[in-house]
C-alpha positions as a printed Julia matrix, in Angstrom:
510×3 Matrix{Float64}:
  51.51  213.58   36.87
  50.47  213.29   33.43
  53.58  213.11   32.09
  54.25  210.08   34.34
  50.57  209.04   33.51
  51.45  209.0    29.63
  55.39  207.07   30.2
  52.87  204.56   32.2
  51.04  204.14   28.91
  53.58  204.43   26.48
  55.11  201.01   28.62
  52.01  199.65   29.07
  51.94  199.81   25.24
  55.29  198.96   24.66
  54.81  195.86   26.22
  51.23  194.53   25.29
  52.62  195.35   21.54
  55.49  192.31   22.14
  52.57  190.74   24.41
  53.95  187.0    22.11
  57.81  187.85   23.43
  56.74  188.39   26.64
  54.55  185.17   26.58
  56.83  182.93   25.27
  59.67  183.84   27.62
  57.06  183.67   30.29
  56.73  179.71   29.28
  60.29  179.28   28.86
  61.22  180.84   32.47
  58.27  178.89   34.38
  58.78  175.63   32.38
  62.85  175.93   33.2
  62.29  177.06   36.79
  59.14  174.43   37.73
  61.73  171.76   36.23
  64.48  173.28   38.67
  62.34  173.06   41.22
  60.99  169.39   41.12
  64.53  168.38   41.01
  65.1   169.54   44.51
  64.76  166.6    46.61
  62.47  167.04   49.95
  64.14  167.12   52.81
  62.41  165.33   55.42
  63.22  166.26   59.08
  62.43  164.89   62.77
  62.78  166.17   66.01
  62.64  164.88   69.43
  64.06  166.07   73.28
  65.18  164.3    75.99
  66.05  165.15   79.55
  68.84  164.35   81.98
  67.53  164.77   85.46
  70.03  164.13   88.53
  68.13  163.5    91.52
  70.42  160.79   93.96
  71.07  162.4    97.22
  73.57  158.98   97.67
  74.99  160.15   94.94
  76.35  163.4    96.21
  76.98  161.69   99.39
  79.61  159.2    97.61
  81.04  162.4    95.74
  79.08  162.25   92.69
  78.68  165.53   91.46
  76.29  167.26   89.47
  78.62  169.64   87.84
  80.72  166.65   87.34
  78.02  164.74   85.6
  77.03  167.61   83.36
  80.16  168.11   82.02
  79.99  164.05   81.42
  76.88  164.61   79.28
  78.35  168.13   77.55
  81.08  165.63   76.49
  78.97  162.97   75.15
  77.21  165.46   73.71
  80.05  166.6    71.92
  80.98  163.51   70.55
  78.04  162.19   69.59
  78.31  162.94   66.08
  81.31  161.34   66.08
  82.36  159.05   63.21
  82.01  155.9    65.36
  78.41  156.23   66.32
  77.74  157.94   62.65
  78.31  154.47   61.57
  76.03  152.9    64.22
  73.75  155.01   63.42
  73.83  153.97   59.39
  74.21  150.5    60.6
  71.13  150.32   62.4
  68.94  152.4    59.76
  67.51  151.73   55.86
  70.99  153.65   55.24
  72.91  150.31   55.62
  70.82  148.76   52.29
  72.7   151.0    50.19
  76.39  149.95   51.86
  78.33  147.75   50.49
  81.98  149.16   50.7
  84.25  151.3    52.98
  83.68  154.58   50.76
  80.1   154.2    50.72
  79.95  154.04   54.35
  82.01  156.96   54.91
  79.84  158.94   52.38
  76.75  157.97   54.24
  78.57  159.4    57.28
  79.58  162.73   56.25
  75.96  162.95   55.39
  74.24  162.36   58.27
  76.93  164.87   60.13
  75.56  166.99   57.77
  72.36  166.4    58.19
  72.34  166.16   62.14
  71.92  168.57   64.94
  72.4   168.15   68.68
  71.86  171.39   70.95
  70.86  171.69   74.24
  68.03  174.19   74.76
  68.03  174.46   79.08
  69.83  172.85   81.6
  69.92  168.91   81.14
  67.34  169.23   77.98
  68.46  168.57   74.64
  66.84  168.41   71.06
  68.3   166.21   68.69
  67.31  167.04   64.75
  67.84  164.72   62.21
  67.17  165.02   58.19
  66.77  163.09   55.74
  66.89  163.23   51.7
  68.3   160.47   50.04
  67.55  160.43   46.2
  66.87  156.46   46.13
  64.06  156.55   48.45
  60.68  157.45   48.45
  59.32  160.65   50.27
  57.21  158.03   52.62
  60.73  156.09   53.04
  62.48  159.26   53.92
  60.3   160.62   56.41
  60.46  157.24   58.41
  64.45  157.25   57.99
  64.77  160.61   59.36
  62.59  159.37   62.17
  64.37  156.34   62.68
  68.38  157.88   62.62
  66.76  160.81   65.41
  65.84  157.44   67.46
  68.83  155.88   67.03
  70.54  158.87   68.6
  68.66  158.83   71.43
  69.66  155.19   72.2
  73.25  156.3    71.46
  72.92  159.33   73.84
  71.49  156.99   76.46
  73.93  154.01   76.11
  76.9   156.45   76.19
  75.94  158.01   79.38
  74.88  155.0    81.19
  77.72  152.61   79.74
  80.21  155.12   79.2
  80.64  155.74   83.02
  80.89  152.09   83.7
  83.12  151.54   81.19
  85.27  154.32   82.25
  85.19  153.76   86.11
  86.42  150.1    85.11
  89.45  151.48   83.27
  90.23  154.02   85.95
  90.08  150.83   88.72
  92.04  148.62   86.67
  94.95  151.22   86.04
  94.82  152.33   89.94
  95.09  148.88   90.99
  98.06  148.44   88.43
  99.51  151.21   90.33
  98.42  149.97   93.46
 100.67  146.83   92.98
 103.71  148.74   91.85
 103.26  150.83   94.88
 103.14  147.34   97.17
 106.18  146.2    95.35
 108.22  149.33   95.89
 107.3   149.78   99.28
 108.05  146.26  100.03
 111.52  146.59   98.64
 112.27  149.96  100.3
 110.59  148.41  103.64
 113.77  145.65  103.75
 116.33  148.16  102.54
 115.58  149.86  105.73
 115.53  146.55  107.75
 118.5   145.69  106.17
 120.15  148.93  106.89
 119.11  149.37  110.35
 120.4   146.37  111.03
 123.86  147.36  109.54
 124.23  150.51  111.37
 122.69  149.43  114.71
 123.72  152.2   117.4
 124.66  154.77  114.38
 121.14  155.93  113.89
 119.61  159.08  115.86
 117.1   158.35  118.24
 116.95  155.68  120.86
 119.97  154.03  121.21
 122.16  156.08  119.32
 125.59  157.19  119.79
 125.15  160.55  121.27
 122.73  159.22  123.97
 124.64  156.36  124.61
 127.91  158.56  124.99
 125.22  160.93  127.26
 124.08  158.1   129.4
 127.74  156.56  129.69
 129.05  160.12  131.17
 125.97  160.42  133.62
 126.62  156.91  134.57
 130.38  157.52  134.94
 130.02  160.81  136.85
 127.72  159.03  139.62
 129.89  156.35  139.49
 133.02  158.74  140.31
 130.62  160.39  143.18
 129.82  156.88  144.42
 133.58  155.92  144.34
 133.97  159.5   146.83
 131.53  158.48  148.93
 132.92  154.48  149.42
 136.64  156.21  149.84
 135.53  158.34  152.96
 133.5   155.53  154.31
 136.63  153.42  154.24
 139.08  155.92  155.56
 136.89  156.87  158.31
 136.72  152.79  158.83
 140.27  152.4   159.02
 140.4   155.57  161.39
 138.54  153.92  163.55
 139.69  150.15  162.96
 142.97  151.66  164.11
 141.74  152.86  167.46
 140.39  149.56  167.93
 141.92  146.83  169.92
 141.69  143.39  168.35
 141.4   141.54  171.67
 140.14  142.01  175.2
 141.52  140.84  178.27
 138.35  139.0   180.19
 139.34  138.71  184.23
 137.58  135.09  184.97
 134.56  133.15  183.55
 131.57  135.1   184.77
 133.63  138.26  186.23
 132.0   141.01  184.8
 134.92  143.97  185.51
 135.09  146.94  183.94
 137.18  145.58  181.24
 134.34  143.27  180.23
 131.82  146.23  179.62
 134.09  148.42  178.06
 134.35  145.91  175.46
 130.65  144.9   175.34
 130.01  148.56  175.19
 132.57  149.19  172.28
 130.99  145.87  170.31
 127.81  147.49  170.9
 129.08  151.37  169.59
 130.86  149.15  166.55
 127.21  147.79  165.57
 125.64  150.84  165.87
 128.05  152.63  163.52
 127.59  149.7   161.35
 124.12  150.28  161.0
 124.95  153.95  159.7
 124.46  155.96  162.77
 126.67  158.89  162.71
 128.79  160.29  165.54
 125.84  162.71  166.31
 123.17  160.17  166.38
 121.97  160.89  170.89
 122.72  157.0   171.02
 126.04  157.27  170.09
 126.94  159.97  172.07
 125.8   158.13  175.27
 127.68  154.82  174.26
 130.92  157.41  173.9
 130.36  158.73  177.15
 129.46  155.31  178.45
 133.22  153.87  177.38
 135.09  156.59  178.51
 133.41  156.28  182.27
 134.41  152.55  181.64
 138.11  152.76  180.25
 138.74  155.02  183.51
 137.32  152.67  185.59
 139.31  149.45  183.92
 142.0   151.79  184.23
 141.85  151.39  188.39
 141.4   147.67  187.84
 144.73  145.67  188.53
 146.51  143.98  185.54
 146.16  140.66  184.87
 144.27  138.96  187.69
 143.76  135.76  186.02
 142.04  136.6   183.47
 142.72  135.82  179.91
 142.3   137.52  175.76
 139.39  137.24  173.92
 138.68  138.82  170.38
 136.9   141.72  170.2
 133.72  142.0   168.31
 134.35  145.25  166.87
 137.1   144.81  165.59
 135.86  141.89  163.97
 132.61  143.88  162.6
 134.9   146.18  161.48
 137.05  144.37  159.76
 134.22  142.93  157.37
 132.78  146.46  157.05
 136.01  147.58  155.76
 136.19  144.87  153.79
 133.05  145.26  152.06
 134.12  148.9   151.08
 137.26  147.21  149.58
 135.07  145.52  147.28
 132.42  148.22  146.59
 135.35  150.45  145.86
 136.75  147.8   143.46
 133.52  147.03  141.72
 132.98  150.51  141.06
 136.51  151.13  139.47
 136.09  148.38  137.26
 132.89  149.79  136.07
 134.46  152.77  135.53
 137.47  150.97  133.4
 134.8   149.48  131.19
 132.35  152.86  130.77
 136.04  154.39  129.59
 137.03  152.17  126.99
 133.01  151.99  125.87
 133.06  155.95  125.36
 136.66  155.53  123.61
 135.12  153.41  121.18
 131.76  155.25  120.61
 133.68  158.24  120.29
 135.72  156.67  117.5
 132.33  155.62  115.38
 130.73  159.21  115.87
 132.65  160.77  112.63
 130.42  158.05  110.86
 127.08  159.11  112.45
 126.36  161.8   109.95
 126.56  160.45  107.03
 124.47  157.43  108.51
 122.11  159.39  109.82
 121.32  161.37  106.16
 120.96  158.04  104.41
 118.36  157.5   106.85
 116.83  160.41  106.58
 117.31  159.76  103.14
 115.49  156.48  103.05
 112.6   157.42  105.25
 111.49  160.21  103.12
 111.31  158.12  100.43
 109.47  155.44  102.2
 106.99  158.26  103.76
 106.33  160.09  100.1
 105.8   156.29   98.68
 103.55  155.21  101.5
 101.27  158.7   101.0
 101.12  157.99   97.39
 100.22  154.39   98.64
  97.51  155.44  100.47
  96.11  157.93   98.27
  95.85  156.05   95.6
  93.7   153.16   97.99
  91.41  156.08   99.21
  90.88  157.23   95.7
  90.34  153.72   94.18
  88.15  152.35   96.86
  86.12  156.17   96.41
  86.01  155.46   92.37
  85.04  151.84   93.21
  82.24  153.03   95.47
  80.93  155.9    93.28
  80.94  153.34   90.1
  78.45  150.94   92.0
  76.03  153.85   93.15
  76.16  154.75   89.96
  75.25  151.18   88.07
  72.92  150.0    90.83
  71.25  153.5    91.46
  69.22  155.85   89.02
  72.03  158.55   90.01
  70.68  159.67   86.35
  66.93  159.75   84.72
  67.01  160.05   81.21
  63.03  161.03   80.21
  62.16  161.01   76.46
  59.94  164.33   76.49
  58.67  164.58   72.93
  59.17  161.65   71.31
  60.88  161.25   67.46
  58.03  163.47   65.28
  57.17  161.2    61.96
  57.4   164.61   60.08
  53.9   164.31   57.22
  55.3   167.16   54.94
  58.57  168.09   53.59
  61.02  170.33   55.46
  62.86  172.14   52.58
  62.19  172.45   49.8
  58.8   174.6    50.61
  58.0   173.65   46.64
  54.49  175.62   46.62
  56.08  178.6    47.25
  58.76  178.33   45.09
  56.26  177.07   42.15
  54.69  180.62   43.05
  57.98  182.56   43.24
  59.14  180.9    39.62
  55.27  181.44   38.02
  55.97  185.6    39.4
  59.59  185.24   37.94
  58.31  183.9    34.37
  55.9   186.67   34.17
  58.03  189.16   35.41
  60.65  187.91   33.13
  58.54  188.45   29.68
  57.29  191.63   31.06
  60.86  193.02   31.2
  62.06  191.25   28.14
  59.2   193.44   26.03
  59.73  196.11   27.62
  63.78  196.09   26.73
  63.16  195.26   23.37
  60.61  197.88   23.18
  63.68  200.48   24.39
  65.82  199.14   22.14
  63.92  199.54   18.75
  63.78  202.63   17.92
  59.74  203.71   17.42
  57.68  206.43   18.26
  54.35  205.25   19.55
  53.14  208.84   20.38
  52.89  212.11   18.31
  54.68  214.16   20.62
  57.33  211.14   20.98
  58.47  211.64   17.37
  57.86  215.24   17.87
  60.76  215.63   20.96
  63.22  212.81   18.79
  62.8   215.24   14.92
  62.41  218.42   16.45
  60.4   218.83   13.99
  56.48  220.06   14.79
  54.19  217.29   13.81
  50.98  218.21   12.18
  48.89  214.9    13.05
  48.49  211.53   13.39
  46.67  208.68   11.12
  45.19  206.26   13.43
  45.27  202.35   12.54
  42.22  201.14   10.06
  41.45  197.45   10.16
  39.07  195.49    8.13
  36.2   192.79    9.35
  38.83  190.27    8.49
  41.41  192.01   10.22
  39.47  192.18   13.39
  38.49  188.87   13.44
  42.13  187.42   12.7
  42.87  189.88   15.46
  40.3   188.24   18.19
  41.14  184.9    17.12
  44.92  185.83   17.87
  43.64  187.56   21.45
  41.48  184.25   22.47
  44.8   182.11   21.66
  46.68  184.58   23.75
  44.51  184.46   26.61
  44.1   180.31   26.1
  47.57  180.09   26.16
  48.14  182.4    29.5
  46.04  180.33   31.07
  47.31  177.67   30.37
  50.46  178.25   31.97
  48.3   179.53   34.89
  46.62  175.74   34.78
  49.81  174.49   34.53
  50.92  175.94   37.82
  47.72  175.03   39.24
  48.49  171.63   38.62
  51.61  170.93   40.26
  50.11  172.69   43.31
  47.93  169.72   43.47
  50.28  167.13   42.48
  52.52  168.51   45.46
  49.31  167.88   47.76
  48.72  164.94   46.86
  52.35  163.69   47.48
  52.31  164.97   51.04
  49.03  163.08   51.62
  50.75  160.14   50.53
  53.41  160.64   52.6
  51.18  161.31   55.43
C-alpha cells in the first residue's frame, strides 16, 4: 500500500509539475470540442398517434372485412413515405421556400425519408415521428416545421385511406364493366353461332328430335302399324268367310207373307248387324240368332218353291259388303303408312354416320357458351358486390380515424443533448492535459524521489537537498499560482456560460 501510496504521489507530482501543459491542452481540447459541438445543428422532433377504429356492422354484412381493411392501412402505411407524398409533404411545408429546381426537391425528399418514422405500436394505432434540422432556419422555425411535416402526414394517412379505396373501387368497376361488355359481345356472337348451327343441323342434334329417337319412334310406330295391318287382315278374311256364305238376295213369297223365308232373312240381317257391331261368335246373342236361323232355314226348307213370290236383296250381304270394304281401305291406309315410315328410316339411317361429329361440335359449342356465361355471371355478382361495398364504404364511417395525441410542438431540442456534451468535452479537456503531463512526465527522464534515482544508479544515495526559494521567489511563485487558478476558472466560467446561453435558446424556442 505504500508503495502504491508513493507511485500516487510521484504522479500526482509529475503532473502538477507540467500543471501549464496540462492547462493549456485543457483550453485547446474544450475550446476545439465546445466549437464541435455548437456546430451540431438541433434536431427538433414531433410526435403524434392516430387510430383506425372499424366499427360498421353493414360493413361486414356487404363483405367488408376487417382483416381486409387492415392490410389496406398496413399498405398505406407502407407507402407512405413514398416519394410522391414526400413531395406533398415538402410542398405543403416552409420546406418548399427553399425549392426552386428538380434536384433540390429530391434532396429535400431523401431528407425527410430520413428524417421520418411511421410504426404502428397496437392494433390500428400508429405513431408517426417527424424531425427536423435544416441549417437555414431558426431553432423556433424548426420546431414548428417538424410539427407541421408530422401534420401533414396525418392528412396524407387519412386522405389515402379514405380516397384511396374510392379511387380504387372506381378502377376495379370500370375494368369489370370493360370486361363485362366483352363478355356480352362474345356471348352474343357464340349465342347466334348456335342459332345458326342448330338451325343447320336440325334433326342431327341429340335430344328431342334427333335421329336416334326419331328412327326409335318410326320402328315403334311401324311395328304397331304391322300388328294393326294383322289384325285388319283377319277381320277381312273372316268377312269374306262369311260374305261367302251369304246369299245376296232373298226370295220374298207375296207382299205381306211373312214365311219362313222372310225371317230367315230378317234374322240373318239382324245376325249381320250384330257382328258388325263387333260381337263375336260367343257373344249369348249370337248364339241364339244362330240357333234361331237354323230352326228357320229347316223350316223354309218345307216351304214350296216359288209360290209367287219374288228376289229381294239381302241386307247382310249388303252390310257386309261395306264392312269388307272398309277393311279394304284400313288395310290400304295402313300399308301406305308403312311405305312412307320405310323410306323415312332409309333416309335417317343414311344421315346417322353424320350424327357424331354433329353432335361433338355441339357439345363443343355449348361448353364454351356455359364456361363464358359463368364467367359472365361472375363477373356481374362480383361487380355489383364491389359496387355495393364501395358505396357503404363512401357514405358510411366503415372507418374512424381519431387523432389521439395530437402533433407535440417539441420546446427543446431532440439531439444534440448539447449540455451534456459541453460537460462530456469540459471532462475530456481536463482529462486530456492530465494525461498529456503525465506522458511527458514518463517520457523525460527525472528522478523526483531519492529512492527513484536510487533503483535507476544502483547506486546507494546518501541524501537529498530540498528546494530553497527566496521572498522574491515565493512571491513570483504565488503570483504564477493565482494566474493558474484565474485561468482554470476561467475555462470553468467559460463552460458555465454556454450552459446558459443553451437555456436561454430553448426558452426562446419555447
Amino acid at each position: 500500500m505504500n508503495g502504491l501510496y508513493d507511485e500516487f504521489k510521484i504522479a500526482v507530482y509529475s503532473v502538477w509539475n507540467r500543471r501549464w501543459l496540462a492547462l493549456a491542452v485543457a483550453w485547446a481540447l474544450c475550446l476545439l470540442g465546445w466549437l464541435v459541438v455548437a456546430l451540431i445543428p438541433n434536431v427538433y422532433e414531433s410526435k403524434a398517434r392516430i387510430s383506425a377504429e372499424m366499427q360498421s356492422i353493414l360493413s361486414d354484412k356487404v363483405g367488408v372485412d376487417a382483416r381486409e381493411r387492415k392490410k389496406n392501412m398496413e399498405r398505406v402505411q407502407e407507402t407512405l413515405a413514398s416519394t410522391i407524398n414526400l413531395e406533398k409533404v415538402v410542398r405543403g411545408t416552409a420546406l418548399n421556400q427553399s425549392v426552386s429546381t428538380d434536384r433540390e426537391l429530391a434532396s429535400k425528399v431523401e431528407m425527410l425519408r430520413k428524417s421520418i418514422e411511421i410504426k404502428s405500436e397496437k392494433d390500428n394505432l400508429f405513431e408517426i415521428t417527424a424531425k427536423s434540422s435544416a441549417t437555414n432556419l431558426s431553432d423556433a422555425e424548426n420546431a414548428v416545421l417538424a410539427r407541421d411535416i408530422v401534420q401533414k402526414m396525418i392528412d396524407i394517412f387519412v386522405e389515402e385511406n379514405l380516397s384511396g379505396d374510392r379511387v380504387e373501387t372506381s378502377q376495379t368497376i370500370k375494368f369489370l364493366d370493360a370486361q363485362l361488355a366483352e363478355r356480352e359481345k362474345d356471348l352474343q356472337e357464340l349465342e347466334q353461332k348456335r342459332v345458326q348451327f342448330e338451325t343447320e343441323n336440325l334433326g342431327l342434334l341429340p335430344g328431342v328430335g334427333s335421329i336416334s329417337q326419331r328412327m326409335e319412334a318410326a320402328r315403334a310406330e311401324l311395328a304397331q302399324i304391322d300388328s294393326q295391318i294383322s289384325q285388319a287382315s283377319a277381320s277381312l278374311a273372316a268377312l269374306n268367310g262369311q260374305l261367302s256364305g251369304t246369299p245376296p238376295t232373298l226370295a220374298t213369297p207375296g207382299v205381306g207373307a211373312g214365311g219362313a223365308r222372310g225371317q230367315l232373312a230378317q234374322a240373318q240381317a239382324n245376325l249381320a248387324a250384330a257382328r258388325a257391331r263387333g260381337w263375336t261368335d260367343s257373344h249369348p246373342d249370337v248364339i241364339s240368332m244362330k240357333n234361331e236361323i237354323a230352326a228357320l232355314r229347316r223350316q223354309a226348307a218345307k216351304e214350296p218353291a216359288g209360290g209367287g213370290g219374288y228376289q229381294t236383296p239381302n241386307p247382310a250381304y249388303s252390310s257386309l259388303q261395306s264392312m269388307r270394304a272398309e277393311r279394304q281401305a284400313s288395310i290400304a291406309a295402313l300399308q301406305a303408312r308403312k311405305n312412307a315410315l320405310q323410306a323415312d328410316m332409309a333416309q335417317l339411317a343414311s344421315k346417322q354416320t353424320m350424327e357424331p361429329g354433329v353432335a361433338a361440335e355441339m357439345s363443343r359449342i355449348n361448353r364454351d357458351y356455359e364456361v363464358l356465361k359463368n364467367q359472365y355471371d361472375q363477373l356481374l355478382a362480383d361487380r355489383e358486390q364491389i359496387k355495393l361495398r364501395g358505396q357503404v364504404e363512401s357514405e358510411t364511417d366503415s372507418v374512424q380515424f381519431r387523432v389521439i395525441d395530437p402533433p407535440s410542438s417539441p420546446r427543446s431540442p431532440a439531439a444534440p443533448n448539447r449540455p451534456l456534451l459541453l460537460a462530456v468535452v469540459l471532462i475530456a479537456g481536463i482529462g486530456g492535459g492530465i494525461g498529456t503531463a503525465f506522458a511527458l512526465g514518463q517520457l523525460q527522464t527525472t528522478y523526483p524521489t531519492a529512492d527513484k534515482l536510487e533503483k535507476a544508479s544502483g547506486l546507494p544515495v546518501i541524501g537529498s537537498v530540498s528546494e530553497i526559494l527566496t521572498n522574491a521567489q515565493r512571491a513570483i511563485q504565488k503570483k504564477k499560482l493565482r494566474i493558474f487558478y484565474g485561468t482554470s476558472g476561467a475555462l470553468f466560467g467559460v463552460f458555465g456560460m454556454l450552459m446558459i446561453v443553451e437555456f436561454i435558446q430553448r426558452g426562446m424556442v419555447a
